[in-house]
N, C-alpha and C positions, 0 to 999 in steps of 0.2 A: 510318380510311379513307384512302387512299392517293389525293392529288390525280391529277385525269388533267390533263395538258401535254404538251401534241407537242416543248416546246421540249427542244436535245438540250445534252449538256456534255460537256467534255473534263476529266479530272481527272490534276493533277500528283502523282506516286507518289512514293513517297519513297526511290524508287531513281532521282529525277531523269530518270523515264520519263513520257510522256505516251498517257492510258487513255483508250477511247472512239471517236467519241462514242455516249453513253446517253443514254438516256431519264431521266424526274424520277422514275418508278415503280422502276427499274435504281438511282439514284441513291440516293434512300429507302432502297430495302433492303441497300447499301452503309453507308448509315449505322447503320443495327440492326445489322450486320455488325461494327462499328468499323473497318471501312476507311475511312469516309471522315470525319473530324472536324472539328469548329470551322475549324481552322487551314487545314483542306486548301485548295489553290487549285484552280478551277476555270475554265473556260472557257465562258461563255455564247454559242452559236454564233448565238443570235438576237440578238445586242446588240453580237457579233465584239469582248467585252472576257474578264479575267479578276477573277475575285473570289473572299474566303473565303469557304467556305460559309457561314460563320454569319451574311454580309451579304446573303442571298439569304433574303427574307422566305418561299419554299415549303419551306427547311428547317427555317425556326426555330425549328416546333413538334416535328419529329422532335430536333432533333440534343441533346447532352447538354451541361449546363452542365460547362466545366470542371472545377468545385471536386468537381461531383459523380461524374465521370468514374473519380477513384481515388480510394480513402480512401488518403490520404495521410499519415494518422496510423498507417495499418497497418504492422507490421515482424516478418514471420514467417520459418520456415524454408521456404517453401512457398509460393510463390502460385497454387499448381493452384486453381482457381473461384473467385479474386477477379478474375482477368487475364482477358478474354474472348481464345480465339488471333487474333480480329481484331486487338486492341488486340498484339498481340507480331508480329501481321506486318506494324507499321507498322518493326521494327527492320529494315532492309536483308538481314543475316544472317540475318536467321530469315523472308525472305521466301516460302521454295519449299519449306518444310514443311506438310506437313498440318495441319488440325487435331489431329485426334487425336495426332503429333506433340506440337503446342505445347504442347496440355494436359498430356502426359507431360515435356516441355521443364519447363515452369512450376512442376514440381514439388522441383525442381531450383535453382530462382532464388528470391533475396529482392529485393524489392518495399523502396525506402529513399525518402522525401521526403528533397530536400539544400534547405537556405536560398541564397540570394542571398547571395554573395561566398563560399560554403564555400569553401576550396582542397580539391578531393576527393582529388585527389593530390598530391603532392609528389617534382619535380625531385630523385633520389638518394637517396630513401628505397625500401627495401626497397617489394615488394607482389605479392600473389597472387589479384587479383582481377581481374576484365575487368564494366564496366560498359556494360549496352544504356536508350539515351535513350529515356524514353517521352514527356517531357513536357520545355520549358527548352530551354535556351542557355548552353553552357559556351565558353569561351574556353582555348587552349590556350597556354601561355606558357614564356618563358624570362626569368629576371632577369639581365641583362647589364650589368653595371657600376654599378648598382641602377636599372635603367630597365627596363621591360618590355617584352618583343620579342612580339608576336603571332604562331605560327605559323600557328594553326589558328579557326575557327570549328566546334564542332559543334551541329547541331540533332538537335531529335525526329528517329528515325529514326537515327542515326548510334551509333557504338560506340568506348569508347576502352580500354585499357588490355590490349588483349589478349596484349601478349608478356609479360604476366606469369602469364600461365597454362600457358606453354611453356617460361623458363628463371627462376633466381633472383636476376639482374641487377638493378639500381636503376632507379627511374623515368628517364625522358631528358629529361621536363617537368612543367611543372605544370600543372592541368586546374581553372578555376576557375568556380564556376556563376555566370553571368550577372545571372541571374534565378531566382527558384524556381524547381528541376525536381521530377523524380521520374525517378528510374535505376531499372535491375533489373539486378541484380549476382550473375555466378557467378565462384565461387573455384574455385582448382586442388582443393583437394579435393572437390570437388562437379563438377567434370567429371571428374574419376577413375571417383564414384560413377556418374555420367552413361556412362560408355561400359562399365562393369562393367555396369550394371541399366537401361542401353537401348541399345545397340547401334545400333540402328536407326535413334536418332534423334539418337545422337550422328556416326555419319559423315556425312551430311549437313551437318549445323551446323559439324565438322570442315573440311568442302569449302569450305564458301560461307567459313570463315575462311581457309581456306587461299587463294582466291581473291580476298579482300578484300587481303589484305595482298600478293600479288603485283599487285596495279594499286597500291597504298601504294607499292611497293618501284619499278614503273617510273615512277609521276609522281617521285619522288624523284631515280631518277637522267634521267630529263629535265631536271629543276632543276639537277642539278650539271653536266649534258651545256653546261646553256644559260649558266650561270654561267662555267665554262671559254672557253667561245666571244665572251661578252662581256669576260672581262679579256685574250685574245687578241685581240681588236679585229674579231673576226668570223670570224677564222680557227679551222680545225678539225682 
C-alpha cells in the first residue's frame, strides 16, 4: 500500500537536471521504476532541505538494498531482463530512449562488477570498448613524472571510453575505480551488431553520443581558451 503525504520533492537527475516537484505516491513509483535510487538526492519542500533517499524513512521500505540491486557476480553476453530500462536510464546517454529501446539496447551490453582500485583502462594501451557507470566512482588520471594528475571524476550516471568505439588510437588516460562499481560495457563489435540488428535504437544512442562529446570537445576548448588568457596575463 502506497503511503498518502501531501508533502512534495524535487529530485536531482543524473543529467545534473532538477525534476518535480512530486508527490510521495509519484515518488514511490519512481522508485519501482528504478529512476529513483538509494543515492538519489532529493529536495524536501516541507523541511526546504535536501537528502538521499534512502534517509527518508517513507522510502525505506520501498527502495532496494544495494547489494541487492545488481547481481554483481553476473557476467553475460546479454543483460536484456536482468537490467530493468529504468536502471539504464540512470546512464545520461541512454536517457531519451524508450523502454522497449533499452531492453533491445541491453541486449547488446555486458553487465561487469569492477573491485576498488581496478585500473579499468590504461593511458596508451590499445581499447575497443566504451563503458556506462551504473553503480561507483572512478577517477580519471594521468601519471606525470610518477605523481598522479586527476582530470576527471565520474559517477553513476556518467560514461568513459567512448572514442574507442570510433577509431584504433590508444587510451589518452587512465580510468581507475574508486570504490566498487559495476559498468555496463559495449565493444565496437557489438555496436556494428547494434546498428546492423537495430537501427532504431542505435541512431538515437549515436545522437546523444554524438552530443555528449561535442559539449566534452567545447568545455575542453574553454579550458585552453582560459588557460591562454591566463598565461597572457588576461589578454586575449
Amino acid at each position: 500500500m502506497i503511503p498518502q503525504d501531501s508533502t512534495q520533492y524535487k529530485i536531482w537527475g543524473v543529467d545534473q537536471a532538477v525534476y518535480g516537484p512530486v508527490e510521495l505516491a509519484t515518488l514511490i513509483s519512481w522508485v519501482h521504476d528504478d529512476r529513483v535510487t538509494g543515492d538519489t538526492w532529493l529536495f524536501d519542500l516541507s523541511k526546504e532541505s535536501w537528502h538521499k533517499a534512502s534517509a527518508l524513512p517513507e522510502l525505506k521500505a520501498v527502495l532496494k538494498p544495494v547489494s541487492t540491486e545488481l547481481d554483481t557476480t553476473l557476467r553475460t553476453s546479454g543483460v536484456s531482463g536482468q537490467v530493468k530500462p529504468g536502471m539504464l536510464r540512470r546512464v545520461k546517454v541512454l536517457a531519451e530512449l524508450q523502454d522497449e529501446q533499452l531492453e533491445r539496447f541491453a541486449s547488446f551490453m555486458v553487465l561487469e562488477p569492477i573491485r576498488q582500485w581496478t585500473e579499468l583502462v590504461r593511458h596508451g594501451m590499445a581499447g575497443d570498448t566504451m563503458y556506462l557507470i551504473l553503480e561507483g566512482e572512478f577517477r580519471v588520471r594521468l601519471m606525470i613524472g610518477g605523481k598522479e594528475t586527476i582530470l576527471a571524476q565520474l559517477l553513476a550516471g556518467d560514461c568513459f571510453g567512448e572514442i574507442a568505439l570510433f577509431d584504433d588510437g590508444p587510451r589518452s588516460a587512465d580510468v581507475v575505480a574508486n570504490k566498487d562499481c559495476t559498468v555496463l560495457k559495449i565493444s565496437k563489435q557489438s555496436l556494428t551488431r547494434l546498428i546492423n540488428d537495430a537501427p532504431d535504437v542505435a541512431a538515437p544512442f549515436l545522437l546523444s553520443m554524438g552530443k555528449t562529446l561535442a559539449s566534452r570537445i567545447r568545455a575542453d576548448n574553454k579550458k585552453i581558451k582560459d588557460a591562454v588568457a591566463l598565461a597572457r596575463g588576461g589578454g586575449y
